[in-house]
PDB file as gemmi writes it, atoms N, CA and C in Angstrom:
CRYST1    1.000    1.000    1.000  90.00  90.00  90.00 P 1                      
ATOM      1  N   UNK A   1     108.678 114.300 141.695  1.00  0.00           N  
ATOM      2  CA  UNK A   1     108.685 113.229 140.705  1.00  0.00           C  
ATOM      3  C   UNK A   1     108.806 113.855 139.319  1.00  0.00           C  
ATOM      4  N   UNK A   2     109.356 113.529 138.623  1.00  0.00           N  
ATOM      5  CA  UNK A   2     109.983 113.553 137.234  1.00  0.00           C  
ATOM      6  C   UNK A   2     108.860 113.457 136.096  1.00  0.00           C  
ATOM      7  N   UNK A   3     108.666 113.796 135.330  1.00  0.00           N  
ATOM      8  CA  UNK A   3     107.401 113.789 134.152  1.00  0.00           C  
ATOM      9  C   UNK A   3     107.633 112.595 133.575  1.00  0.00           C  
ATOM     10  N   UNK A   4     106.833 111.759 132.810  1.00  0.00           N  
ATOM     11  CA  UNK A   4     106.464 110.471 132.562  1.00  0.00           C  
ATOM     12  C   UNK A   4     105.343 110.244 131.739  1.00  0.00           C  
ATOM     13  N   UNK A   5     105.660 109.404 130.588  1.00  0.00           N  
ATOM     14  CA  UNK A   5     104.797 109.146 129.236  1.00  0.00           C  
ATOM     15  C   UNK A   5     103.803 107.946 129.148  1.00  0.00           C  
ATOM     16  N   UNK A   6     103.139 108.368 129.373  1.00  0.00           N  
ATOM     17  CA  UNK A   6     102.364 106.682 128.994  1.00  0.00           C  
ATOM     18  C   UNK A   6     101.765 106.558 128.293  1.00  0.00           C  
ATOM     19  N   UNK A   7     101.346 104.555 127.702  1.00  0.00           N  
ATOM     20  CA  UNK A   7     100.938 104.671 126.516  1.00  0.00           C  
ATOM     21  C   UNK A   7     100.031 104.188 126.548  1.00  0.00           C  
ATOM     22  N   UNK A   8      98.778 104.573 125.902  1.00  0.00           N  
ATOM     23  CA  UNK A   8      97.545 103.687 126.347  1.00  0.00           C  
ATOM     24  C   UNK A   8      96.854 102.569 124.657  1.00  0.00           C  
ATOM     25  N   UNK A   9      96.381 101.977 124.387  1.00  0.00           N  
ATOM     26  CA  UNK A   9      95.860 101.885 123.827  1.00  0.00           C  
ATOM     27  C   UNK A   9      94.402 101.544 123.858  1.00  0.00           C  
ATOM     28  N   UNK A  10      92.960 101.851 123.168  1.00  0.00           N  
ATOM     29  CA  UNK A  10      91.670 102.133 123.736  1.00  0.00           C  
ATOM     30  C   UNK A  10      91.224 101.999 122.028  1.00  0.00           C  
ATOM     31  N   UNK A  11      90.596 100.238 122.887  1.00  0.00           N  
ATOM     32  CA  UNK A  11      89.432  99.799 121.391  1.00  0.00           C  
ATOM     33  C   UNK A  11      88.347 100.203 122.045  1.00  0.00           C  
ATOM     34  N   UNK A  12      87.673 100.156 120.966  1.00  0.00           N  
ATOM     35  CA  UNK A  12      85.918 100.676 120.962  1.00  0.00           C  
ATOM     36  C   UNK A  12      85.128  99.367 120.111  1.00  0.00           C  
ATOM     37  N   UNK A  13      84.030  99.142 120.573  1.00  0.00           N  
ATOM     38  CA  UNK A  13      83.621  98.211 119.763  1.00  0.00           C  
ATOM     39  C   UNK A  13      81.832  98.968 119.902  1.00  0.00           C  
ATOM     40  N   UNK A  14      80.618  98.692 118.575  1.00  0.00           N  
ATOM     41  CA  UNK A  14      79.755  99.012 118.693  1.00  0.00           C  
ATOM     42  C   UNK A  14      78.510  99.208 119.704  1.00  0.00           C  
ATOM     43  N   UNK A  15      78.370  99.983 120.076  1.00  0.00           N  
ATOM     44  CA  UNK A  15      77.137  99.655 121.137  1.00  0.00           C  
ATOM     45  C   UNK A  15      75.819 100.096 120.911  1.00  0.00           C  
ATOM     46  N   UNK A  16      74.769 100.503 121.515  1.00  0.00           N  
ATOM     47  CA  UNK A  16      73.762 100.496 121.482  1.00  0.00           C  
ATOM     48  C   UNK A  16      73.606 101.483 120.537  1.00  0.00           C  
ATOM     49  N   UNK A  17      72.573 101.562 119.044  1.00  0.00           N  
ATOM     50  CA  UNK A  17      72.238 102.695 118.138  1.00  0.00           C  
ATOM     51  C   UNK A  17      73.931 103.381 117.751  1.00  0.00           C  
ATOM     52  N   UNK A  18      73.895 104.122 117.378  1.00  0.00           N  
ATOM     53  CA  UNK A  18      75.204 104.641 116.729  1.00  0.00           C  
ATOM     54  C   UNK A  18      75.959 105.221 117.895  1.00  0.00           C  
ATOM     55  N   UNK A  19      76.345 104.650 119.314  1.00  0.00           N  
ATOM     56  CA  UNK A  19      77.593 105.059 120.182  1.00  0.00           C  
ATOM     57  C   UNK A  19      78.425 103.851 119.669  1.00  0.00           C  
ATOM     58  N   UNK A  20      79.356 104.172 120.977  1.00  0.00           N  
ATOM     59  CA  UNK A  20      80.440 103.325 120.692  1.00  0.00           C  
ATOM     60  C   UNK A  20      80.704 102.899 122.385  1.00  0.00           C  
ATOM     61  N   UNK A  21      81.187 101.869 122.533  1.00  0.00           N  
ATOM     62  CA  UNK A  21      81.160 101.338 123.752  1.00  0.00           C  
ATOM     63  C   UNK A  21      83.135 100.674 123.667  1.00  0.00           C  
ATOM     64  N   UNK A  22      83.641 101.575 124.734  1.00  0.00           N  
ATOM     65  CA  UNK A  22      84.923 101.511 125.176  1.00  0.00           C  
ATOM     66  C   UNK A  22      85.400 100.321 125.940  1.00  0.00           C  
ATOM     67  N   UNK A  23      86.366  99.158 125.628  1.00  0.00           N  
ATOM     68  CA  UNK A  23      87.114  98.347 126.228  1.00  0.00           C  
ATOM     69  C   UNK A  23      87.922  99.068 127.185  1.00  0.00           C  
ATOM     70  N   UNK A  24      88.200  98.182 127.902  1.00  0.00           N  
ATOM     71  CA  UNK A  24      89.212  98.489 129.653  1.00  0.00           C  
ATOM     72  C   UNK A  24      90.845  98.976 128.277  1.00  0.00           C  
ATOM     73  N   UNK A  25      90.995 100.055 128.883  1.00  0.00           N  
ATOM     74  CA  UNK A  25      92.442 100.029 128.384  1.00  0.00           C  
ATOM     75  C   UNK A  25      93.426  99.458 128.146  1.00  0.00           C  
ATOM     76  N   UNK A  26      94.078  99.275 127.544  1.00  0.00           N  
ATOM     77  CA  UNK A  26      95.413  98.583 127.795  1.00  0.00           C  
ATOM     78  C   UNK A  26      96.897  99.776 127.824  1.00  0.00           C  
ATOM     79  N   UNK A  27      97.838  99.475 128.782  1.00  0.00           N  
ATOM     80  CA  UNK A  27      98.435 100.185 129.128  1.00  0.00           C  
ATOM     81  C   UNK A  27      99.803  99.225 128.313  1.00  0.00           C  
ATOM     82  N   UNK A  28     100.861  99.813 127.876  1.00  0.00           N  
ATOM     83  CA  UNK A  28     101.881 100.166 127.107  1.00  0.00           C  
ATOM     84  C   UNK A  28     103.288  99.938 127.828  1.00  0.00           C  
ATOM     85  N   UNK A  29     104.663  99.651 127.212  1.00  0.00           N  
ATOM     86  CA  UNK A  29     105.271 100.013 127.688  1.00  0.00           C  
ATOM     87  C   UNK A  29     106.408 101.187 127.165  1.00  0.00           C  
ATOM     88  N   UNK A  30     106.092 101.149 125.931  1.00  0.00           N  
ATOM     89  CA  UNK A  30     106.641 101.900 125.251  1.00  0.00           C  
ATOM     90  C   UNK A  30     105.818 102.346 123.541  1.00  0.00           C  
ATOM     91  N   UNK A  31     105.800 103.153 122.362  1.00  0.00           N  
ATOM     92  CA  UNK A  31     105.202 103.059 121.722  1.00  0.00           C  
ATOM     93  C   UNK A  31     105.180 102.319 120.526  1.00  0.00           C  
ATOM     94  N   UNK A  32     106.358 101.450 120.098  1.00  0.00           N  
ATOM     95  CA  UNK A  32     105.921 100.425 119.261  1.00  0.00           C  
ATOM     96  C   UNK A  32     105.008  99.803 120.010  1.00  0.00           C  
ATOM     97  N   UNK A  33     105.152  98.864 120.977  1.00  0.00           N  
ATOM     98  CA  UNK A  33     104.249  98.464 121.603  1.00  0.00           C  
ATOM     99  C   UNK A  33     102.707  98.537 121.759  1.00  0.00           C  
ATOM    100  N   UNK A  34     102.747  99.911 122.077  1.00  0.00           N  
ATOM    101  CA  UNK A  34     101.089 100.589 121.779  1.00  0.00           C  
ATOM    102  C   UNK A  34     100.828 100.253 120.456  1.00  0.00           C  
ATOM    103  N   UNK A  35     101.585 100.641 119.234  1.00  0.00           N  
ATOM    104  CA  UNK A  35     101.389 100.350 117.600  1.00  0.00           C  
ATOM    105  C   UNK A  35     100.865  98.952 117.610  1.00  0.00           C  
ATOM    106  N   UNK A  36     101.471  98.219 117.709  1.00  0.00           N  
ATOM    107  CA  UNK A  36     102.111  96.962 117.253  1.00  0.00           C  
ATOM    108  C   UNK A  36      99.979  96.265 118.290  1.00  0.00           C  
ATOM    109  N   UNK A  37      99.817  96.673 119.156  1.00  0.00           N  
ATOM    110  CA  UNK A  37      98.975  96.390 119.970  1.00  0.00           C  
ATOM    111  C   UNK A  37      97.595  96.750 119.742  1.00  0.00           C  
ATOM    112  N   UNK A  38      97.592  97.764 118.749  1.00  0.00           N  
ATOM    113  CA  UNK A  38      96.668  98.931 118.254  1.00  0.00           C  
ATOM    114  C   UNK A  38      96.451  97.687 117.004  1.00  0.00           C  
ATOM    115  N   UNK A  39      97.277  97.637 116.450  1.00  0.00           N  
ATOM    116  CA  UNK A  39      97.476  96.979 115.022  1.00  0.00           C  
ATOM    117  C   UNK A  39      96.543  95.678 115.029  1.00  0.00           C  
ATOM    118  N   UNK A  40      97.198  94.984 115.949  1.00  0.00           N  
ATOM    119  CA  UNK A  40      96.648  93.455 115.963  1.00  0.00           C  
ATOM    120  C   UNK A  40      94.442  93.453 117.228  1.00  0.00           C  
ATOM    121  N   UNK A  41      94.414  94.555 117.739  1.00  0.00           N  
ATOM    122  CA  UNK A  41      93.258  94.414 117.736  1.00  0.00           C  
ATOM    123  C   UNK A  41      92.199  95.256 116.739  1.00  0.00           C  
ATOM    124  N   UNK A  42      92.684  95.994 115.903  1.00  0.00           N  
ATOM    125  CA  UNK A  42      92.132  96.276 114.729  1.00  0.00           C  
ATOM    126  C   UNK A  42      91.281  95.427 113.787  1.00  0.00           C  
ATOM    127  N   UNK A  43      92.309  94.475 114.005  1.00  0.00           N  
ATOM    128  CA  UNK A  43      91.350  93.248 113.255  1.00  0.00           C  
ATOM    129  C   UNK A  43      90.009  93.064 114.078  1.00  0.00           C  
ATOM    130  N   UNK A  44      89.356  93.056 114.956  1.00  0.00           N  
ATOM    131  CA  UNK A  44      88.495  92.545 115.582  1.00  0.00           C  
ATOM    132  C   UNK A  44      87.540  93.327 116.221  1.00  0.00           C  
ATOM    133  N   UNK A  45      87.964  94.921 116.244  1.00  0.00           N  
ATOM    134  CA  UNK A  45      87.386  96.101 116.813  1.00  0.00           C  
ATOM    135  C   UNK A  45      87.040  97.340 115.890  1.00  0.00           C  
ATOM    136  N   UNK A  46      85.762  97.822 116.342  1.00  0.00           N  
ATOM    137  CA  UNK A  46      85.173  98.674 115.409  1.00  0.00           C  
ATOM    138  C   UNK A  46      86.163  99.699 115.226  1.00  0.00           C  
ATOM    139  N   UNK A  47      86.729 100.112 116.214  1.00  0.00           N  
ATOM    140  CA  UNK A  47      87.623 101.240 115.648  1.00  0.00           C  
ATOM    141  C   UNK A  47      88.781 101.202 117.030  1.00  0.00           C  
ATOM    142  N   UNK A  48      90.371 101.666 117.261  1.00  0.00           N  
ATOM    143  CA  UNK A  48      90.926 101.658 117.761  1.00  0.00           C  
ATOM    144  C   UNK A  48      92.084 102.798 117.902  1.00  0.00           C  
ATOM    145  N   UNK A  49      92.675 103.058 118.879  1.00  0.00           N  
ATOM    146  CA  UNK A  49      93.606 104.380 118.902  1.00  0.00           C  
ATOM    147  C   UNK A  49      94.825 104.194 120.054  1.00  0.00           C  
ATOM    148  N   UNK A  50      95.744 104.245 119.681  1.00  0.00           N  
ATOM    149  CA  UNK A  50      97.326 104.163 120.528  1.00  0.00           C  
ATOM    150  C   UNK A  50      97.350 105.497 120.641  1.00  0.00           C  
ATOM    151  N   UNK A  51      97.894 106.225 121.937  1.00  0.00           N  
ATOM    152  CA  UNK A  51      98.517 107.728 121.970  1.00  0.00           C  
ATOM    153  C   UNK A  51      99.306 107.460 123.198  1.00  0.00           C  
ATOM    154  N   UNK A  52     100.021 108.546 123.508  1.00  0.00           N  
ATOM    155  CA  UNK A  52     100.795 108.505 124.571  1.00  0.00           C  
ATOM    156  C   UNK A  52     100.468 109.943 125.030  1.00  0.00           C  
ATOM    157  N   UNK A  53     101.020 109.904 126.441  1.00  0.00           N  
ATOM    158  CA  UNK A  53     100.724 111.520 127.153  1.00  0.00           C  
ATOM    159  C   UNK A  53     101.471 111.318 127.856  1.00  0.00           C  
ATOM    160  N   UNK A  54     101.636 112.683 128.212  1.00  0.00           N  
ATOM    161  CA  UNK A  54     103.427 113.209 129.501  1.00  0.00           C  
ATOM    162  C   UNK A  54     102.862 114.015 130.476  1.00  0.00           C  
ATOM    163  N   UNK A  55     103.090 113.321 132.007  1.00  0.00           N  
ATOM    164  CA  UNK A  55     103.007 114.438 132.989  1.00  0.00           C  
ATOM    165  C   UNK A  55     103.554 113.968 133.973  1.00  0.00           C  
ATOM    166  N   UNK A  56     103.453 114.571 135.228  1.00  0.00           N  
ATOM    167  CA  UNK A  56     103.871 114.696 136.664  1.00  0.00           C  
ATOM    168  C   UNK A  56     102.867 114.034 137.414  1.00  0.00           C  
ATOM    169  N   UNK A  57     103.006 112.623 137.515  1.00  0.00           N  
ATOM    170  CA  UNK A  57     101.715 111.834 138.477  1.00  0.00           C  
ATOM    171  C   UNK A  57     101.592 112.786 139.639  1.00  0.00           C  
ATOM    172  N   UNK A  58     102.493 113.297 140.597  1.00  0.00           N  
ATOM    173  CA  UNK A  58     102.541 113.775 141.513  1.00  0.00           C  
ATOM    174  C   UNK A  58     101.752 114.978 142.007  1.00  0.00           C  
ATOM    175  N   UNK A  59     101.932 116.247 140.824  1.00  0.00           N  
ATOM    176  CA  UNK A  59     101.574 117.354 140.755  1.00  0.00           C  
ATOM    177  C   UNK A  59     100.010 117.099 140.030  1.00  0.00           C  
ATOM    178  N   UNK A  60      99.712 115.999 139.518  1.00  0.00           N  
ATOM    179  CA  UNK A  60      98.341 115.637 138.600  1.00  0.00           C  
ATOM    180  C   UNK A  60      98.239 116.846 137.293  1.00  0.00           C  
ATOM    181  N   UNK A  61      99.623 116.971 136.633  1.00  0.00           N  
ATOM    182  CA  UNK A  61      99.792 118.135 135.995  1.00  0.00           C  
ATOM    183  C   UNK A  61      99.937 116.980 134.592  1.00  0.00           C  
ATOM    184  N   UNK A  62      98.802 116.898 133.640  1.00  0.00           N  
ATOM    185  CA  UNK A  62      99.187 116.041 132.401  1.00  0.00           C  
ATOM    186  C   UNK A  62      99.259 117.166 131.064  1.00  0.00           C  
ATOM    187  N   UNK A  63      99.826 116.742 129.703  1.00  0.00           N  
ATOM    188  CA  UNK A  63      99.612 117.324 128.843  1.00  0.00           C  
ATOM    189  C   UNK A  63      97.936 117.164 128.362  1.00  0.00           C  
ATOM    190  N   UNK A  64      97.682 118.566 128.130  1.00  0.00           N  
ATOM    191  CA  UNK A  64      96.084 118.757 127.758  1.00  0.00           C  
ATOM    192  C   UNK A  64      95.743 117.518 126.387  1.00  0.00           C  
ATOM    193  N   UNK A  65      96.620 117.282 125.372  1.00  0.00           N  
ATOM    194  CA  UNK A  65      95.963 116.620 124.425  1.00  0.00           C  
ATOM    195  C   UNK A  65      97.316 115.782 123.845  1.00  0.00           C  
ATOM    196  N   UNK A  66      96.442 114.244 124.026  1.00  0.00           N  
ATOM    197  CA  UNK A  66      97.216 113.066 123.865  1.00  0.00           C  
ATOM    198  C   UNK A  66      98.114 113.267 122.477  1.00  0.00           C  
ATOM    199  N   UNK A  67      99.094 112.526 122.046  1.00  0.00           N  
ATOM    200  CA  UNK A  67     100.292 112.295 121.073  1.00  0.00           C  
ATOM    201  C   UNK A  67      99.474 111.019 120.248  1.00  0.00           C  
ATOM    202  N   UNK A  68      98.894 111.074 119.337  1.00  0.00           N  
ATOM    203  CA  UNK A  68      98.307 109.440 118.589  1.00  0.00           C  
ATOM    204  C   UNK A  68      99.497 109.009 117.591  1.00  0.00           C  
ATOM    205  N   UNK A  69      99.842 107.831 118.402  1.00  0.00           N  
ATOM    206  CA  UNK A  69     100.226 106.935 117.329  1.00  0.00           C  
ATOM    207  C   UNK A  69      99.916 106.725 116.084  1.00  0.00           C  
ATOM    208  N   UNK A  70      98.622 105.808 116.570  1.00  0.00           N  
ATOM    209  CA  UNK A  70      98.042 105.022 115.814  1.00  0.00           C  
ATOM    210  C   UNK A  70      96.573 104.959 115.731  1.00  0.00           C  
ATOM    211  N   UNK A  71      95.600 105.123 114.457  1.00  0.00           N  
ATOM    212  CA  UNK A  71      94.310 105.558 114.690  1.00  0.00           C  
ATOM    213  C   UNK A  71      93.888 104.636 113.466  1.00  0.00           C  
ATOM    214  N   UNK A  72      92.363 103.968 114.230  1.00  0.00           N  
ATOM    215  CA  UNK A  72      91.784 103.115 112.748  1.00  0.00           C  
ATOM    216  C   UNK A  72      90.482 102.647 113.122  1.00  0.00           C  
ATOM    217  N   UNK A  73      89.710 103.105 112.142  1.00  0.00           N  
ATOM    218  CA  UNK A  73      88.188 103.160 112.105  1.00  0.00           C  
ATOM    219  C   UNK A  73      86.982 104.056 113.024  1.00  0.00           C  
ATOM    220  N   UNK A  74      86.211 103.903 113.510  1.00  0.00           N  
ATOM    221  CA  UNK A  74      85.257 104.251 114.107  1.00  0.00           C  
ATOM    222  C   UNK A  74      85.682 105.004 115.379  1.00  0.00           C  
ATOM    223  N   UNK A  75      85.430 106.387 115.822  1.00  0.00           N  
ATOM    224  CA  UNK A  75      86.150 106.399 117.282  1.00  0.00           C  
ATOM    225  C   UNK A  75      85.778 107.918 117.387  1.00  0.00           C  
ATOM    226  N   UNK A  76      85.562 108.007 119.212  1.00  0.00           N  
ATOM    227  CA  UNK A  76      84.940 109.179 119.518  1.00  0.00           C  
ATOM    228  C   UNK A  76      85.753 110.287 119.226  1.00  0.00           C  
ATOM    229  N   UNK A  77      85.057 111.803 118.861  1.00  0.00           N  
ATOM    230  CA  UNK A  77      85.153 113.348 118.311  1.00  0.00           C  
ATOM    231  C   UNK A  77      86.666 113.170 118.578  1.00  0.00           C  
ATOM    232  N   UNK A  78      87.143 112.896 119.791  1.00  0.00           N  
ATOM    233  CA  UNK A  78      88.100 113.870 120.339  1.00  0.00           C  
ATOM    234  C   UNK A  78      89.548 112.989 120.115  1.00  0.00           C  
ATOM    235  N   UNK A  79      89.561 112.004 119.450  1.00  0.00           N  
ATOM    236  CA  UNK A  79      90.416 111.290 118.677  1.00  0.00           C  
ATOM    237  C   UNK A  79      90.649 111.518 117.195  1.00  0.00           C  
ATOM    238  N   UNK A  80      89.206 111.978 116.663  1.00  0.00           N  
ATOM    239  CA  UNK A  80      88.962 112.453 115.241  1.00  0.00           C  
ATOM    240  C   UNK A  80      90.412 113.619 114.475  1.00  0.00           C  
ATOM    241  N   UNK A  81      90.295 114.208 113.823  1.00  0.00           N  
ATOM    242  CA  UNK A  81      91.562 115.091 112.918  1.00  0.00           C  
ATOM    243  C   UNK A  81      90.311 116.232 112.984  1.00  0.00           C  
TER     244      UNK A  81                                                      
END                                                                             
């Protein structure tokens, strides 16, 4: 099987004391999409992030660190700059 990008986008909204508590993903079909998707739950979510990643479902061989779109507000270390 052929390598393959996907796009996720992953709101966070506040949770208990200063974590952050993760919504079910939403999966992409391309990356305006993720943007455009990132964008409009921004309004309503503590913090939010679009990225995409490339691998080989087959081989379970992914790239080590996601591609971000799109990044806004509150959101765990490993999304951070």
């Amino acid at each position: 099987m052929a390598r393959e990008t996907v796009y996720i986008v992953q709101a966070y909204d506040a949770g208990k004391g200063n974590r952050l508590k993760a919504d079910t993903p939403v999966p992409c079909k391309s990356a305006e999409a993720a943007r455009r998707t990132a964008e409009r739950l921004a309004l309503t979510k503590i913090g939010v992030v679009a990225f995409s990643s490339s691998g080989d479902q087959e081989l379970g061989e992914y790239d080590d660190e996601p591609i971000i779109i799109f990044r806004i507000g509150r959101l765990p270390q490993q999304f951070e700059d």
